[in-house]
N, C-alpha and C positions, 0 to 999 in steps of 0.2 A: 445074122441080125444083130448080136453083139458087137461084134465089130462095128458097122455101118454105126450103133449107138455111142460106141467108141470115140467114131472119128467126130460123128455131131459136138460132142463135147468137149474136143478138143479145139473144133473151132470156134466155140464159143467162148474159149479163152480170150484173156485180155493177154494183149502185143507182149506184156510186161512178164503175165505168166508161160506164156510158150518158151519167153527164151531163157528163164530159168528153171523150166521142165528140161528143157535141152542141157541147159547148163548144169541142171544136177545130174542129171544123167550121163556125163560126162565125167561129172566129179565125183559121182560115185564107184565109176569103173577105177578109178584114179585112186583113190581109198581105199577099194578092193585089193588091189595089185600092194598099194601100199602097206598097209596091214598082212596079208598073206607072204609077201617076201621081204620086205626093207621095216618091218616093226619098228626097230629102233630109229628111224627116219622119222617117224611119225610124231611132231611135237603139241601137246595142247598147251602146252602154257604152263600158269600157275593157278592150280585149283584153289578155291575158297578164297579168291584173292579180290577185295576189296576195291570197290570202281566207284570215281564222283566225274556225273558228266548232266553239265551245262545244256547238252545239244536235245533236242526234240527227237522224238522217236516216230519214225515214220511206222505208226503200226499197220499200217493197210501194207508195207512192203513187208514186215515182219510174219504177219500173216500170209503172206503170198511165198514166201519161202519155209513156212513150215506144210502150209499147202502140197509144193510142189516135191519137197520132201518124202510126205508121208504117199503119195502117188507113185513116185517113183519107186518105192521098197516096196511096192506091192506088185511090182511088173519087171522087175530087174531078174533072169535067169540067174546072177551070180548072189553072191551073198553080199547082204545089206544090214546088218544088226545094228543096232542102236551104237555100237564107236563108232561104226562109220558116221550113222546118221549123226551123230556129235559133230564128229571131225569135220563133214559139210557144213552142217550149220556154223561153224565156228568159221571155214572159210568164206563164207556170204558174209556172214559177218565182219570180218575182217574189209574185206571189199570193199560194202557197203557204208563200213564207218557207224554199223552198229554197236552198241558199249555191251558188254556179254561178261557172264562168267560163268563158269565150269563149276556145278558141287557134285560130290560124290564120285569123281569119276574117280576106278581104280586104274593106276597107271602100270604098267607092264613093269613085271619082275617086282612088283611090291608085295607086300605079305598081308596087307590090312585089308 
């Protein structure tokens, strides 16, 4: 019965959210593998760093990717902790042509 409730709700997605349920899902296996063997691969950028943007924020997609986000850590067998969930979000991001920035994140091999 879960299931069958499952799939209902999956099709009641919108076209926009299925293919970045897929797509995180994807990208999360990717981040997984990343993080667990190539760590130092794994770039975010510069934390606390300062952003001036002109452009409109689509927040109905902003929402639909933090959506799809928190969906898929809940149903993923491997591990999905919150750098991953960063490091996705920061690639939608990127993508998207979202403006974003990093606080607080501690970065590998730092002592703070």
């Amino acid at each position: 019965m879960k299931v069958g409730l499952k799939i209902k709700r999956f099709i009641k997605l919108s076209t926009r959210q299925k293919v970045l349920l897929l797509t995180v899902l994807l990208i999360s296996l990717y981040s997984y593998f990343l993080f667990r063997f190539f760590k130092h691969s794994a770039k975010f950028g510069h934390a606390d760093k300062e952003f001036i943007s002109h452009k409109t924020i689509n927040m109905a997609l902003v929402k639909d990717i933090s959506f799809t986000i928190s969906v898929v850590k809940n149903y993923t067998p491997w591990e999905n902790v919150c750098r991953h969930q960063t490091y996705q979000e920061m690639l939608l991001c990127r993508f998207y042509q979202i403006p974003y920035f990093l606080k607080g994140i501690k970065f590998l091999g730092s002592d703070s």
